[in-house]
C-alpha positions in Angstrom: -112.6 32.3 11.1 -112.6 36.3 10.3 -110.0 38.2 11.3 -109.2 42.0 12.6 -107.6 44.1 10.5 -104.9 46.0 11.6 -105.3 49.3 12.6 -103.4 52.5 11.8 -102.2 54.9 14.1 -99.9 58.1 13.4 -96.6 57.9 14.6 -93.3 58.8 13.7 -90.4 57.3 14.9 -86.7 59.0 15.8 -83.6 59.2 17.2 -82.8 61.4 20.6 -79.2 61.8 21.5 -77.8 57.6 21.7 -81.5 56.4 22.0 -84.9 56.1 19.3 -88.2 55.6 20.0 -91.8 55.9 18.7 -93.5 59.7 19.2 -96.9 59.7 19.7 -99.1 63.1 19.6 -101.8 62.3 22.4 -105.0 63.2 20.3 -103.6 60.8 17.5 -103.7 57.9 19.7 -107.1 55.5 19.7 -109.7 56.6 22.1 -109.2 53.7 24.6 -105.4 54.7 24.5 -105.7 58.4 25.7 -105.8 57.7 29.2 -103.2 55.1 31.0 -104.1 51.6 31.5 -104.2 48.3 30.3 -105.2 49.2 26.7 -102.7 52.1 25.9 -99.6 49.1 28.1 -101.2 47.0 25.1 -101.0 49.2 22.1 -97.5 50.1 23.0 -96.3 46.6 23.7 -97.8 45.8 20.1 -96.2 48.8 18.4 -92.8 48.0 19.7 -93.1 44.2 19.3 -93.5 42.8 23.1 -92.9 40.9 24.5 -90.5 38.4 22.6 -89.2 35.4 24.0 -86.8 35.5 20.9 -85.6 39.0 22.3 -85.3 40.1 18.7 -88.7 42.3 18.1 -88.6 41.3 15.1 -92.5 41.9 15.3 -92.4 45.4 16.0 -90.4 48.9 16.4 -87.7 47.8 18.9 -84.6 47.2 18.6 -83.9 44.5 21.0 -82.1 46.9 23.2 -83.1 49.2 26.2 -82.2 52.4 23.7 -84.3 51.6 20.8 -87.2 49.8 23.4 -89.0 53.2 23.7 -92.0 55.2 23.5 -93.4 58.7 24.1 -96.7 60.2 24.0 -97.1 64.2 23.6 -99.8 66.5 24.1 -99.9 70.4 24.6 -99.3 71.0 28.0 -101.9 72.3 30.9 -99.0 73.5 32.9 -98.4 77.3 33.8 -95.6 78.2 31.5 -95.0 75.1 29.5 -95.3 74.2 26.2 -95.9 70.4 26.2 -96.1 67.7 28.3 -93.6 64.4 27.7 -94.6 61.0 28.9 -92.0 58.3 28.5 -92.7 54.6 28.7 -90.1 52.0 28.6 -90.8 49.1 27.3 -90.0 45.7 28.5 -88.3 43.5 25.5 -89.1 39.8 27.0 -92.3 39.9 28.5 -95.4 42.0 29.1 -94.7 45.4 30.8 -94.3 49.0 30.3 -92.1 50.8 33.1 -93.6 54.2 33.4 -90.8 55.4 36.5 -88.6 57.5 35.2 -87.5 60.0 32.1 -85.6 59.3 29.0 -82.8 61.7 29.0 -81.5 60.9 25.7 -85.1 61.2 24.0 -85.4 64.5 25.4 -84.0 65.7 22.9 -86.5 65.0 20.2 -89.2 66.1 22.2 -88.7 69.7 21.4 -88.4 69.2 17.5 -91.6 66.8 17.6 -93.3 69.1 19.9 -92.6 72.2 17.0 -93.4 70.2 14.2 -96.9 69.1 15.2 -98.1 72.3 16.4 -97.9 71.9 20.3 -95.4 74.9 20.6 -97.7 78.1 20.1 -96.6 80.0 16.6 -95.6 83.0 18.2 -92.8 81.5 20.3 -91.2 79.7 17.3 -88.8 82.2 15.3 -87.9 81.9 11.6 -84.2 81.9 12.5 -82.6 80.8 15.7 -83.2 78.5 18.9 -86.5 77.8 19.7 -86.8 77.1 23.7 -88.9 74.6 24.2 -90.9 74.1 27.7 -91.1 71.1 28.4 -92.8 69.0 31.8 -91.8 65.7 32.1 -95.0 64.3 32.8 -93.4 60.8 34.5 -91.4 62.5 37.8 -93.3 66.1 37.2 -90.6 68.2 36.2 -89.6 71.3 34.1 -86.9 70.7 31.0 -85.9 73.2 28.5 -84.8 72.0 25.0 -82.9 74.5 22.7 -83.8 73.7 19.2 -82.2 75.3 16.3 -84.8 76.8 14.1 -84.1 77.7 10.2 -86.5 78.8 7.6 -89.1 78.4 10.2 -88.4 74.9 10.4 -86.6 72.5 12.5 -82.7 72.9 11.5 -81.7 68.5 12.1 -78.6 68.3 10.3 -75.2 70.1 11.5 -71.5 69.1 12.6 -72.2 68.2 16.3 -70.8 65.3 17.1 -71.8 63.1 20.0 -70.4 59.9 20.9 -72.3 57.4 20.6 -74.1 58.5 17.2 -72.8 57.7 13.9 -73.2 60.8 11.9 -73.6 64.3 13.0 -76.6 66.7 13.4 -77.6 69.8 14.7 -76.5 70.3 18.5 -80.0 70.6 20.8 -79.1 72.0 24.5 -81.2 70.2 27.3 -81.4 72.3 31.0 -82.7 69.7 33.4 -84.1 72.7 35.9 -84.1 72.2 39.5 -84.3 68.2 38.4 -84.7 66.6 42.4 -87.7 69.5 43.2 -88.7 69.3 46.9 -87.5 65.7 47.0 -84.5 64.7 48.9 -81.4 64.9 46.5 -79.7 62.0 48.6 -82.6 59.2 49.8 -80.6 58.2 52.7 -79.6 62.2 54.0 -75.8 60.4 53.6 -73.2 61.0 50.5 -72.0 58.0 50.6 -73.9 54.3 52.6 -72.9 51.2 53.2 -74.9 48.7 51.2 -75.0 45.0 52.5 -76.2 42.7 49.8 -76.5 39.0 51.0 -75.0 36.5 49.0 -72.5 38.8 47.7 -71.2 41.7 49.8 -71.2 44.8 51.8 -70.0 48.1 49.3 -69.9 52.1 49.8 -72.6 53.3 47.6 -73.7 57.0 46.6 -77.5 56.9 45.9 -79.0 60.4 44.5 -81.9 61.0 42.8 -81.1 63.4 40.5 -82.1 62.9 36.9 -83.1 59.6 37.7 -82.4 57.3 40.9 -79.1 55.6 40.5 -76.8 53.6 42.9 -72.9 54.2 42.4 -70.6 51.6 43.4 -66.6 52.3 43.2 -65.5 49.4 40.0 -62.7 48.3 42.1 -65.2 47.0 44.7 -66.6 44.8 42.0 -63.0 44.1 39.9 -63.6 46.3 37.3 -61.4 49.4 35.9 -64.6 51.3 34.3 -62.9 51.2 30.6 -64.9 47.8 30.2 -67.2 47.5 26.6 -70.8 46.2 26.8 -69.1 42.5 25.5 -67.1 42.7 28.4 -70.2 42.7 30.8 -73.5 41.7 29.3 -71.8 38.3 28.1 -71.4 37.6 31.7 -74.6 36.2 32.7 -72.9 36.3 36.6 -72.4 39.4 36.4 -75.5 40.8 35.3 -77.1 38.9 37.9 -74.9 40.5 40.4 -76.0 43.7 38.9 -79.6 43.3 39.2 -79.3 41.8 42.8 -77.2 44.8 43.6 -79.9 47.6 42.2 -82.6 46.2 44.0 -81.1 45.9 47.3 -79.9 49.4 46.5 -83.8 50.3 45.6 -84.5 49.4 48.9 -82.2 51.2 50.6 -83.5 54.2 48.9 -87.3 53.4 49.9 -88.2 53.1 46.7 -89.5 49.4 47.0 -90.4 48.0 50.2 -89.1 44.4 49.3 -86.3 43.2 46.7 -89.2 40.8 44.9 -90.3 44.4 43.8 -87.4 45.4 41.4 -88.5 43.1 38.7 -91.6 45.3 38.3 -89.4 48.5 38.1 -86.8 48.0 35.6 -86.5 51.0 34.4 -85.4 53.0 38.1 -82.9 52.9 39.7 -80.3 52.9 37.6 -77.0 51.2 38.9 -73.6 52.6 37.9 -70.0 52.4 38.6 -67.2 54.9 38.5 -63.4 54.8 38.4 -60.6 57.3 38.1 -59.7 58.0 34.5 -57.5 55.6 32.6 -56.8 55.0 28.7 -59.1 53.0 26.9 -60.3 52.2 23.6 -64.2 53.2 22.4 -66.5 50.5 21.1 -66.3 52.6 17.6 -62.4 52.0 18.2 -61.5 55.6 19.4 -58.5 55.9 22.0 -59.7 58.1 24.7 -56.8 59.2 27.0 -56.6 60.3 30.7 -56.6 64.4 29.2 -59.9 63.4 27.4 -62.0 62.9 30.7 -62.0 63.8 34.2 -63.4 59.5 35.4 -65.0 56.5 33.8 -68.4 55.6 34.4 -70.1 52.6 33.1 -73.9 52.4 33.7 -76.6 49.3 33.3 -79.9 49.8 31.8 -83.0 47.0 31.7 -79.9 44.8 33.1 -77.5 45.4 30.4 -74.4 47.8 30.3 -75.6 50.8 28.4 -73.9 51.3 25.0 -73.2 54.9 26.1 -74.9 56.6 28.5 -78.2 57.7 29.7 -79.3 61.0 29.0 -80.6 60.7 32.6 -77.9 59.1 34.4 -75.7 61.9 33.0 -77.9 64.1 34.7 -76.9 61.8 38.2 -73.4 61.8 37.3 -72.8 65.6 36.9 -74.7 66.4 39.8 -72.8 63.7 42.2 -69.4 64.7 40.6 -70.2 68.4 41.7 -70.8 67.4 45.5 -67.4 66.9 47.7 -67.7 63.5 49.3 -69.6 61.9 46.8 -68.1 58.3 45.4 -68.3 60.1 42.2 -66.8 63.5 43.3 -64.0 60.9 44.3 -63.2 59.2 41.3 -63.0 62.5 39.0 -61.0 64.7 41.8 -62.2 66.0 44.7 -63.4 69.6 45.2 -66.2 70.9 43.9 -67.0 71.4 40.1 -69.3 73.2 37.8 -68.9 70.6 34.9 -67.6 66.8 34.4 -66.2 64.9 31.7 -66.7 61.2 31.4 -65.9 58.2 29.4 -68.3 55.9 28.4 -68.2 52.7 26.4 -68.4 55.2 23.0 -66.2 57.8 23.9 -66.9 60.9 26.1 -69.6 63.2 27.1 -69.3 66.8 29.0 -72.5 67.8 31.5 -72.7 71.4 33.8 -74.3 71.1 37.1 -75.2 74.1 39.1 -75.5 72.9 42.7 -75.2 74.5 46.0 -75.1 74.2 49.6 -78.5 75.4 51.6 -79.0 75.0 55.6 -76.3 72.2 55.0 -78.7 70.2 52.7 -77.2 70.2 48.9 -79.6 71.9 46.1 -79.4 71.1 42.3 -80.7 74.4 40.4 -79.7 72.8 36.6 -78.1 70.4 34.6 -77.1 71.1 31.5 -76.1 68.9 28.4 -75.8 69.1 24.5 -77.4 66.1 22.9 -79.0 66.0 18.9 -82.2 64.2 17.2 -83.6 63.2 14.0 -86.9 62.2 12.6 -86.3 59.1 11.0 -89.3 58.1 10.0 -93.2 59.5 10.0 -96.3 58.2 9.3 -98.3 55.3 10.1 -97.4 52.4 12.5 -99.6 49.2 11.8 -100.9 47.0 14.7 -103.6 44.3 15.0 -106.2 45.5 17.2 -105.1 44.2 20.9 -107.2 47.0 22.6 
């Protein structure tokens, strides 16, 4: 019997802020996998090594986690006053789907420096020295990002001496403005700050449900007997808990008419997120940091593809900042009430700072921008090998 050989297809592969993933330049990609569909679900699924009922992907790019279980496809953009557009798919690590719902918040940040380096950014708005703003639409929920990428020698400055928690080394810092991030859309699903939320089989909870960044459902931890300083060991080891997570978020998804039944959620992992907040209290990092009650303003612990995140969610941080800003909010609650311009959070690797610009209009709350410092690296470039599966 003869077999296909594999075929090649240019790719390079790098980290965003607490997350990697494989970048993709559109034109680059195999004819059939220019255009969504079943062939480019296929191609990415193979390139990332899905799906594995070992949950390793040992057999691909992925890291067996829902940070490293990513991929993004990039093309010059057609929009007015944009440089390129970003499509984020999120791959499924044990069986066969790509969630194409939502943004990466934390890849975000590479999307600028990939965008530069392959020539989608026109020459004439990249200077020789100093940040580069990047335009970029966020071609899943069809909005407008700006990444501020340091630019040296007329190249992409990577290395520097921000830190951010969550990431082993330091790099150069790369500011991300989420602008006007909800759109026309309604910034809270329900028109209420905070609902009641009755989920059979396990109970009735006040949850904030905004859509900001991404949609994500905030419970309060004590409502669920946790203190929000818990580690990812402390949850994703609990195969009860998890559950009640996942039965949780897609009650929740409901509730915020983005499904119409509960059977739905296991086709939308990726959104909405579901997240829960506490006042601030010591605690130890995973990376064995102490972060004290000056160092943050709550905790928040978020899940991701069922699993507590390691840190956080570029996009949930978007969620978080803009819910903490809004007086009556669950979040608002936890980190002080009163309205804020900024918020400080722990997370299971430490702490992260995000700006929201909101305001109040015909008694209907507005988000003009979120704002947050993240970093990225190319880690790799070049080829990635697949067997043809298209």
């Amino acid at each position: 019997m003869k077999h296909k050989t594999q075929i090649k297809i240019p790719a390079t592969y790098m980290r965003g802020g607490t997350s990697k993933g494989v970048f993709f330049n559109l034109q680059d990609l195999p004819k059939k996998a220019q255009f969504a569909g079943e062939s480019r679900d296929r191609m990415l699924l193979r390139v990332i090594g899905s799906p594995d009922p070992y949950g390793k992907q040992t057999d691909g790019m992925g890291g067996a986690t829902s940070s490293t279980s990513k991929t993004v496809i990039l093309s010059k953009s057609n929009e007015p006053d944009h440089d390129v557009d970003y499509l984020f798919g999120q791959v499924a690590i044990d069986r066969a789907f790509v969630d194409w719902s939502g943004n990466c918040g934390n890849l975000t940040a590479a999307v600028g420096s990939f965008a530069i380096a392959s020539g989608l950014v026109d020459a004439d708005r990249i200077p020789e020295n100093g940040i580069c703003v990047v335009r970029i639409w966020q071609a899943n929920i069809k909005k407008t990002i700006l990444a501020h990428v340091p630019m040296t020698d007329g190249q992409v400055q990577e290395t520097g001496d921000f830190e951010l928690d969550g990431v082993t080394f330091p790099a150069a810092e790369v500011k991300i403005d989420f602008v006007n991030p909800v759109g026309d859309e309604a910034l809270f699903p329900t028109g209420n700050l905070i609902d009641t939320l009755e989920v059979p089989g396990i109970g009735t909870f006040e949850v904030t449900m905004i859509t900001a960044g991404i949609p994500t459902i905030f419970l309060k931890g004590e409502d669920i007997n946790y203190l929000g300083t818990e580690l990812q060991g402390d949850i994703n080891s609990d195969k009860k808990a998890l559950e009640m997570f996942e039965t949780i978020r897609a009650y929740g998804a409901v509730k915020m008419g983005l499904i119409s039944s509960v059977e739905e959620a296991v086709g939308r992992q990726h959104t909405p997120k579901v997240a829960f907040v506490a006042p601030a209290k010591n605690y130890t990092s995973s990376s064995g940091k102490k972060i004290s009650t000056d160092d943050i303003d709550l905790n928040v612990r978020a899940l991701s593809m069922g699993l507590l995140h390691h840190a956080m969610m570029g996009t949930a941080a978007v969620a978080i900042a803009t819910a903490s800003a809004i007086p009556g909010t669950l979040v608002n609650q936890a980190a002080g009430v009163g309205q804020r311009d900024s918020v400080r959070f722990g997370h299971p690797s430490g702490t992260l700072k995000v700006g929201a610009e909101v305001e109040q209009i015909d008694g209907e709350w507005k988000v003009q921008k979120v704002s947050m410092s993240r970093s990225a690296r190319i880690l790799m470039q070049g080829t990635v090998h697949i067997p043809d599966v298209l």
